[in-house]
C-alpha positions as CSV (number, residue, x, y, z in Angstrom):
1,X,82.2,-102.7,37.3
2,X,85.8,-103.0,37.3
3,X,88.3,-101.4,40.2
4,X,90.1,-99.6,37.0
5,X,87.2,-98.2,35.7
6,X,86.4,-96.6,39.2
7,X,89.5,-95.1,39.7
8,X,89.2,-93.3,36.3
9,X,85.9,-91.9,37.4
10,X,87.2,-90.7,40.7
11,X,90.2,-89.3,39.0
12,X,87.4,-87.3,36.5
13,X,85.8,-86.2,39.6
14,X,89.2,-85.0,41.3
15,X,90.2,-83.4,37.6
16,X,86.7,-81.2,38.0
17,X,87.0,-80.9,41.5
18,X,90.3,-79.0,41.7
19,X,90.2,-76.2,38.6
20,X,91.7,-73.5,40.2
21,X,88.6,-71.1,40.3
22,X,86.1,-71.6,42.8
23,X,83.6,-71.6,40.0
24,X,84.4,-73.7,37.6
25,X,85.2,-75.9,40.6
26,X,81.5,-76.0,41.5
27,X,80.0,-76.1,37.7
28,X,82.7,-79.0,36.5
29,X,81.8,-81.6,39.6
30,X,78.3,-81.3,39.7
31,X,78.7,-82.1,35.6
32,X,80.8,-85.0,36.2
33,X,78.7,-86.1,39.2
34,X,75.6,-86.0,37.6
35,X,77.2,-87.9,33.9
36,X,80.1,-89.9,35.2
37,X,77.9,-93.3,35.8
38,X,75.6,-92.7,32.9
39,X,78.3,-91.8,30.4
40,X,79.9,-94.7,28.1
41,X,83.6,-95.5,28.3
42,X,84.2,-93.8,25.2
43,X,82.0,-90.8,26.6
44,X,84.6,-90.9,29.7
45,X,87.9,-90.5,27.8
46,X,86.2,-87.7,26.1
47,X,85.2,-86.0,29.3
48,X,88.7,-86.7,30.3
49,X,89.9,-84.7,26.9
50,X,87.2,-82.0,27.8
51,X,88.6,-81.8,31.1
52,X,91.9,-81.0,29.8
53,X,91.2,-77.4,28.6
54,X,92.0,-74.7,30.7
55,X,89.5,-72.7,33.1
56,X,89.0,-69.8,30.3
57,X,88.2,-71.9,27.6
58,X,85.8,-73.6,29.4
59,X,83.9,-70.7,31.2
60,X,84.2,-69.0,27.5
61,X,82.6,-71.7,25.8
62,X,79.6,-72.3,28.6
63,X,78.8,-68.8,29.2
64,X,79.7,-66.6,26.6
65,X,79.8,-69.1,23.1
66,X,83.0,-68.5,22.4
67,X,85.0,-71.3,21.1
68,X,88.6,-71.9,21.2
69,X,90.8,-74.4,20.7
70,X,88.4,-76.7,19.2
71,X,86.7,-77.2,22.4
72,X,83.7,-77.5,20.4
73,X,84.9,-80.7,18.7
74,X,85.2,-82.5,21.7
75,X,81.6,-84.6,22.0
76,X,81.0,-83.6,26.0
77,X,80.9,-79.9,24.9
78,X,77.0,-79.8,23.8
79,X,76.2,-81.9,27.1
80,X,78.2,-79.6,29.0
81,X,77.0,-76.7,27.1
82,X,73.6,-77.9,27.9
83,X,73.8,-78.4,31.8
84,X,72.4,-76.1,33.8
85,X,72.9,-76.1,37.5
């Protein structure tokens, strides 16, 4: 595996690590620890793109089904929306 391609994955892991919420801190790296060496590199700029969104949208999306800002075009959002802790 390629030194580039493991400093993107710990950059993911830093992204999910460091939300701002304590929560979504705790739900995000678990999700990225569990997919970021199974995932495709494709699958990883999407995560990246998925990791983008802001805490609300996010927590909206995973708990209550509410979708905004096209989160639920991004292809990590079923995965995501799928994992449970």
């Amino acid at each position: 595996m390629s030194e580039e391609l493991e400093i993107f994955k710990k950059k993911l892991l830093y992204r999910a690590s460091y939300r701002g919420t304590k929560e979504m801190d705790i739900l995000l790296t678990k999700f990225v620890k569990k997919y970021v060496n199974v995932f495709s590199h494709e699958q990883l700029k999407q995560l990246e793109k998925f990791l983008e969104f802001e805490d609300e949208v996010i927590y909206n999306f995973y708990n209550l089904n509410i979708v905004k800002k096209d989160i639920d075009k991004n292809k990590i959002s079923e995965i995501f929306k799928n994992f449970k802790i």
